[in-house]
C-alpha positions in Angstrom: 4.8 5.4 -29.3 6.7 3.4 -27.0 8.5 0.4 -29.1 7.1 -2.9 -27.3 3.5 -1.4 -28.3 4.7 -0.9 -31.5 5.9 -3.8 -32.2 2.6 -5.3 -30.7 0.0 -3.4 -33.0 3.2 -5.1 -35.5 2.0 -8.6 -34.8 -1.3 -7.6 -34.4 -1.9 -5.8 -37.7 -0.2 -8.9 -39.4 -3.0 -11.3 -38.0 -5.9 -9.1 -38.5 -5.1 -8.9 -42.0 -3.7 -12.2 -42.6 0.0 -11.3 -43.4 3.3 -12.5 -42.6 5.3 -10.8 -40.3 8.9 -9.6 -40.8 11.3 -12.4 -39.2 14.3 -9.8 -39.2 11.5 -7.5 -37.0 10.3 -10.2 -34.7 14.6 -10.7 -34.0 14.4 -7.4 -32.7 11.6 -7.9 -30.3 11.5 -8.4 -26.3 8.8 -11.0 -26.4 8.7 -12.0 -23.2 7.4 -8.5 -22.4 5.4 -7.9 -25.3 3.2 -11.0 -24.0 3.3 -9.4 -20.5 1.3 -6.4 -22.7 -0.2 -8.6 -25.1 -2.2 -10.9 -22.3 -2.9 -7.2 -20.6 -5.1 -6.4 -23.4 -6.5 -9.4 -24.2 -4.8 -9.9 -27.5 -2.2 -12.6 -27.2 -4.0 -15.3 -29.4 -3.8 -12.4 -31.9 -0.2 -12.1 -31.9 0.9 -15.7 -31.3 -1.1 -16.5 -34.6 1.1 -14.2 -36.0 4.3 -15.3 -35.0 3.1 -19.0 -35.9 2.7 -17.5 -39.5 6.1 -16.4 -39.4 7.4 -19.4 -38.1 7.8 -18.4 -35.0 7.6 -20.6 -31.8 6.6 -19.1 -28.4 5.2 -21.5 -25.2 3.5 -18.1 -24.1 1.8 -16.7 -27.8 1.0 -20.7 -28.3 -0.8 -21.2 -25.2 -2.6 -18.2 -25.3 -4.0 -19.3 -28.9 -5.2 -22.5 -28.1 -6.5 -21.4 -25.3 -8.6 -18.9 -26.9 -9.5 -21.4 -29.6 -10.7 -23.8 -26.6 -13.1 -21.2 -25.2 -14.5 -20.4 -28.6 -15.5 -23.7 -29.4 -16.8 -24.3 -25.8 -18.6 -21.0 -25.8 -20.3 -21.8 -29.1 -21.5 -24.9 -28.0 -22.8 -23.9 -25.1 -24.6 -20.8 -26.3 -25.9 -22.9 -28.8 -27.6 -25.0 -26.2 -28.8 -22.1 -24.5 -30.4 -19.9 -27.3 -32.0 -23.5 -27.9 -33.5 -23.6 -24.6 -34.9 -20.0 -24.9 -36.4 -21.2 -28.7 -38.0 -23.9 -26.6 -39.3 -21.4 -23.4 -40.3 -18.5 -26.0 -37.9 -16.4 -24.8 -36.7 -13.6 -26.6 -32.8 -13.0 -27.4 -30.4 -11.1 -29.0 -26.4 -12.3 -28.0 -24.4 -8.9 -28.0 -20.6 -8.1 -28.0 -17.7 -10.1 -28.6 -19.9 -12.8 -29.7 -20.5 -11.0 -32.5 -17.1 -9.2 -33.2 -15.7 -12.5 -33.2 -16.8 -13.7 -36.5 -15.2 -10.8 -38.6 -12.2 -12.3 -37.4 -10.2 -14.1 -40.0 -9.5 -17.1 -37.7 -11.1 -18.8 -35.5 -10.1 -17.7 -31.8 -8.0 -14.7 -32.6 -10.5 -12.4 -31.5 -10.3 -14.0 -27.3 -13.6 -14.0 -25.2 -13.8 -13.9 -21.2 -17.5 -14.2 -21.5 -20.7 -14.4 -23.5 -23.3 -11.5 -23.2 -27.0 -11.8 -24.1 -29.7 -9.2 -24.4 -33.1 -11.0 -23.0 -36.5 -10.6 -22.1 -36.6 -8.9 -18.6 -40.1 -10.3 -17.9 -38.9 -13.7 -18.1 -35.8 -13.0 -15.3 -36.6 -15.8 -13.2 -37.7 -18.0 -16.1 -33.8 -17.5 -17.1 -32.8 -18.1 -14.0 -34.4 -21.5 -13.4 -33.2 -22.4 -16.9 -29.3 -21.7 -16.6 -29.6 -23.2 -12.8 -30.9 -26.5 -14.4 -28.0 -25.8 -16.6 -25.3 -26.2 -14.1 -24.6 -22.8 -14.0 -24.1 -21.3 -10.4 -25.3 -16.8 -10.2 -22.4 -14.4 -9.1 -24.4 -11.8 -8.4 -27.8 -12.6 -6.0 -29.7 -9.1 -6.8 -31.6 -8.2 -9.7 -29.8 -5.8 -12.0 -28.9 -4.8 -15.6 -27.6 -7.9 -16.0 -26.9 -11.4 -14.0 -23.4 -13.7 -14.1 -23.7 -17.1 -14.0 -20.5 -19.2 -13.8 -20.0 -23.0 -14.8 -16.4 -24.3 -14.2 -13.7 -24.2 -15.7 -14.3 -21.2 -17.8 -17.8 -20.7 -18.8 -19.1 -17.4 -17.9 -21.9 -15.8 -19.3 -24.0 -12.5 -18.0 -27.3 -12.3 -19.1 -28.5 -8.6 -19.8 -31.9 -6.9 -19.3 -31.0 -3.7 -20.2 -28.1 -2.5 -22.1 -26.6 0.1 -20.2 -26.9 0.3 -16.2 -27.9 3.5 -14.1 -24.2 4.2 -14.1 -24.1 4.8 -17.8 -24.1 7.7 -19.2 -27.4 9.7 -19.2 -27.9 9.8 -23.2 -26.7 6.1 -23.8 -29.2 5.2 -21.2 -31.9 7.1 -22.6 -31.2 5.6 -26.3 -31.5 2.6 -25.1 -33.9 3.0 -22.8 -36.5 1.3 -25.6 -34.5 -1.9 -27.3 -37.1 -3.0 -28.8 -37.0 -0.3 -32.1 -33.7 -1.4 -33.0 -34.8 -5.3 -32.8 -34.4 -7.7 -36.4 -36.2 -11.0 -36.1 -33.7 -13.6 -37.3 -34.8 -15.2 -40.2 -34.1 -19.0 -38.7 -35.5 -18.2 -35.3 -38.6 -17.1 -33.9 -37.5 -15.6 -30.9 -34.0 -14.8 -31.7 -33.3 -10.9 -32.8 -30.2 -9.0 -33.9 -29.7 -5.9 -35.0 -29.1 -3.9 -38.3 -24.8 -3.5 -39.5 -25.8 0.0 -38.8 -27.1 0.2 -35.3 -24.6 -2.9 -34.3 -21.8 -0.4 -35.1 -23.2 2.1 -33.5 -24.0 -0.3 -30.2 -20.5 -1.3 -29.9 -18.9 2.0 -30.0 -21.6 2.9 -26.9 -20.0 -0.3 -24.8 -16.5 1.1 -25.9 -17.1 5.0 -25.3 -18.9 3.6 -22.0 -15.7 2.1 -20.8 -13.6 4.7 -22.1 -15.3 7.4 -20.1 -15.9 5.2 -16.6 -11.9 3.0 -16.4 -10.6 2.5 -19.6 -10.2 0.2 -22.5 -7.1 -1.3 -24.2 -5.9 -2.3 -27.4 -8.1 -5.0 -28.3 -11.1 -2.4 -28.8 -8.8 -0.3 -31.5 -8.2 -3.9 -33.0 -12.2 -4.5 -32.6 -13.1 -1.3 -34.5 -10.2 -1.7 -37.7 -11.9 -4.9 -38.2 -15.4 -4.2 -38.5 -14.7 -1.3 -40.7 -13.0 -3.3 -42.8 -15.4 -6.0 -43.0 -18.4 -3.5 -42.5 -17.7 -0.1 -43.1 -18.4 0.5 -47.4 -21.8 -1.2 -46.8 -23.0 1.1 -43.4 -25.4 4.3 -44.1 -22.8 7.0 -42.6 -25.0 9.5 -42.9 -27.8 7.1 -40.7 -24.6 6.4 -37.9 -23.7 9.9 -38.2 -27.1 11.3 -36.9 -26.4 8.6 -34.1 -23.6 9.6 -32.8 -24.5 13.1 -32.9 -27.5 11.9 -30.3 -25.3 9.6 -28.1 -22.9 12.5 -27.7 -20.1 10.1 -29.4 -19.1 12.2 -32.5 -16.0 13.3 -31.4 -15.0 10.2 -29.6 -15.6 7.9 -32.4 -13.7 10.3 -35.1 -10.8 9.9 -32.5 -11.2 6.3 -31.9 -11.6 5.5 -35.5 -9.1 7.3 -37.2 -6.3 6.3 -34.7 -7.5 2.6 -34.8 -7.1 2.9 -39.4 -3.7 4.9 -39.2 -2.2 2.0 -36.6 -3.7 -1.0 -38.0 -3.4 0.3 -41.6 0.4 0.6 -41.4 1.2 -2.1 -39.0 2.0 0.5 -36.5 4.8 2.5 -38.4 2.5 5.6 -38.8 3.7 8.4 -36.9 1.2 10.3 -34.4 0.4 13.2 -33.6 0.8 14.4 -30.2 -3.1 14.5 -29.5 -3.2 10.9 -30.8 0.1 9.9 -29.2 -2.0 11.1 -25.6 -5.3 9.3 -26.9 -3.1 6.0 -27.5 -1.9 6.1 -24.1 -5.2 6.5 -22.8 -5.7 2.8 -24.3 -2.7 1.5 -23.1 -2.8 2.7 -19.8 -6.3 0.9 -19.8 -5.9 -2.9 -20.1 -9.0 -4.8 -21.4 -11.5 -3.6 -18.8 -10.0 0.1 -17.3 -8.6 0.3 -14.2 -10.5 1.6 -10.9 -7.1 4.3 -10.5 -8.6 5.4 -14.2 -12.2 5.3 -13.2 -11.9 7.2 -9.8 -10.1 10.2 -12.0 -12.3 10.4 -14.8 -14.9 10.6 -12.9 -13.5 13.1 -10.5 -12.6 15.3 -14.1 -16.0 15.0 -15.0 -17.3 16.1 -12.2 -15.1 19.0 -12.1 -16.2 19.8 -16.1 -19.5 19.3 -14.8 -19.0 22.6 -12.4 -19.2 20.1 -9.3 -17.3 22.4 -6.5 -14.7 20.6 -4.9 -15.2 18.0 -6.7 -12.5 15.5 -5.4 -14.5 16.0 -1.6 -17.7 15.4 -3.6 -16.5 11.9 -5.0 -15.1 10.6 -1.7 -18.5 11.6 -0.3 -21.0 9.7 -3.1 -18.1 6.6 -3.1 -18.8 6.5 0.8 -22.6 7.1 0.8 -24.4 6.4 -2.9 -28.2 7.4 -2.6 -30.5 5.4 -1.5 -32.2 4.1 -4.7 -28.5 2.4 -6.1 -28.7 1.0 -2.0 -32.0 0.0 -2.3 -31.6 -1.6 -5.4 -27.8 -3.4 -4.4 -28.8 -4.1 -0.9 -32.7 -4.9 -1.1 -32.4 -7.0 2.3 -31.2 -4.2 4.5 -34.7 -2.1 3.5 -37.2 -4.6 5.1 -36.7 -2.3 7.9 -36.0 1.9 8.2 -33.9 0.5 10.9 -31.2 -1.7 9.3 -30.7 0.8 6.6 -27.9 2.4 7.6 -26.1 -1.1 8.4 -25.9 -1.5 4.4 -23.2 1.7 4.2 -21.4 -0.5 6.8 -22.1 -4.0 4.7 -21.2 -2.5 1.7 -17.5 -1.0 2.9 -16.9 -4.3 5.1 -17.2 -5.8 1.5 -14.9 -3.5 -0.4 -12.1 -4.1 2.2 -12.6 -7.6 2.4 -13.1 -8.7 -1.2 -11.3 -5.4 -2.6 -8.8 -3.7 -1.0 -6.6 -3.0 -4.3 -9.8 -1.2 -5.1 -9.2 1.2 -2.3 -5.4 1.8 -2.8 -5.9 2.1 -6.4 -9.2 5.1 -5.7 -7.1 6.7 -3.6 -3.8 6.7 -5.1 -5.9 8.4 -8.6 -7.6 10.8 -5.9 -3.6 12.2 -4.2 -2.5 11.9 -7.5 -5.2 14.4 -9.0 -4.9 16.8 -6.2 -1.3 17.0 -6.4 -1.4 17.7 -10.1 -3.8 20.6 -9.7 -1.2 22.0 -6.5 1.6 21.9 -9.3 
């Protein structure tokens, strides 16, 4: 394990579990790059709360803590007003993610948020819509889809979600989740607000971490997300209930992986020493960032189309990056299919887009795609 993440998941370990770290240990770090790492991942509230137990001053670690505890308190409010406004509209709701996680935190802003995700009733879309409008919230995205962004400067984002898991999901996520509804808890102070059991929450949030995993990538604040809510959580889940889950989801193995690596780092602030299996599943984190990176989501997906017996499979990704079927067209560029005629102007719509609004996208695709094929030459 390369030192500067070692002396992160340090830091981190110490805030997590509300210890002081080791001033002698913090002497011997290179902050200024571990916050480079830190702010990568998402976790440099995290770590500055534990330098400020230590004693430590940092401009960088500082900032990012009161920023996070900024956005929390924000956030709060104004999903408070919001689930309000669907009480009101008798919509149902169910917030999701790191709205949740956030609370088994032992400090208010450690665990830091770039939005607020909430699970609501698909038949009331443009209901929503007319309601976060009258908000002063402003849609990034204009089509219907698994789920809608709507921004409200300076930092409010929130994407309101139909479905859990989009058609680029994998196939049995999609399908266990295909009906929400049977995992749905009424809250007990609400009538239209819903959550879901300890059991199936874990169980949810290792499917939005496995679905990352597999597509770009996750970082180190999803280890740090997973120690926590076993420690808060884990005695009191039915393992043999979540067992039979994962088994279904096809996440078994992933979450063994995930889970024991997450305990034997957090557990022993990092000292532990890895395996080489783990040492390469680590990486696979840190290479990763928050939210993946399209270099790791163009080669996973060309690997699993190779593992999926997809001949010449790099050819065969280029080609379905290039020209996606018609339905994901149909569904991403509805305005183009008023008319047979204008359909094939979306393919040129769509790529006019990418290198306009995304052309580190490109590089990064194709850099993962020579970089596959000249491993497999070697």
């Amino acid at each position: 394990m390369e030192k500067n993440v070692r002396d992160l998941i340090y830091l981190l370990s110490c805030a997590v579990d509300s210890k002081t770290p080791d001033k002698a240990k913090i002497a011997e770090m290179d902050l200024e790059r571990l916050y480079s790492i830190a702010k990568a991942h998402s976790v440099s509230a995290a770590a500055g709360i534990a330098l400020s137990k230590a004693g430590i001053s940092n401009d960088h670690f500082r900032n990012a803590y009161n920023q996070s505890l900024r956005r929390s308190v924000i956030f709060d409010a104004e999903r408070s007003r919001l689930l309000n406004e669907l009480e009101k509209q008798k919509i149902w709701y169910m917030p999701l993610k790191g709205s949740l996680l956030k609370d088994y935190y032992p400090v208010a802003g450690m665990r830091e948020m770039a939005d607020a995700d909430i699970l609501f009733d698909k038949e009331r879309h443009d209901d929503l819509r007319e309601i976060m409008l009258a908000a002063g919230f402003k849609p990034e995205n204009k089509e219907k889809n698994h789920h809608d962004a709507y921004m409200k400067p300076p930092i409010l984002n929130f994407e309101m979600h139909t479905t859990l898991f989009s058609h680029h999901a994998d196939e049995k996520l999609r399908s266990y989740y295909s009906d929400i509804s049977r995992l749905l808890i009424r809250d007990e102070d609400n009538e239209y607000g819903y959550h879901m059991s300890e059991n199936d929450l874990y169980i949810y949030l290792t499917a939005h971490e496995y679905n990352h995993f597999r597509v770009g990538g996750t970082g180190l604040r999803s280890l740090m997300d997973n120690y926590v809510f076993l420690r808060e959580k884990g005695d009191s889940l039915d393992k043999e209930y979540v067992a039979e889950q994962l088994r279904q989801t096809g996440m078994t193995d992933y979450d063994n992986k995930r889970r024991e690596l997450a305990y034997k780092l957090f557990s022993s602030a990092g000292s532990a020493e890895l395996t080489p299996e783990e040492e390469s599943f680590l990486q696979k984190y840190v290479s990763s960032g928050t939210y993946g990176t399209f270099s790791n989501k163009a080669r996973n997906a060309i690997e699993n189309l190779s593992s999926d017996g997809k001949k010449h499979s790099k050819l065969y990704y280029i080609r379905r990056r290039m020209f996606p079927d018609i339905k994901y067209m149909n569904k991403h560029f509805p305005q183009f299919f008023r008319c047979k005629l204008f359909i094939p102007f979306a393919y040129i719509w769509r790529l006019l887009k990418v290198v306009i609004r995304h052309p580190g996208q490109l590089t990064a695709e194709f850099e993962a795609i020579n970089e596959i094929n000249t491993s497999r030459k070697a």
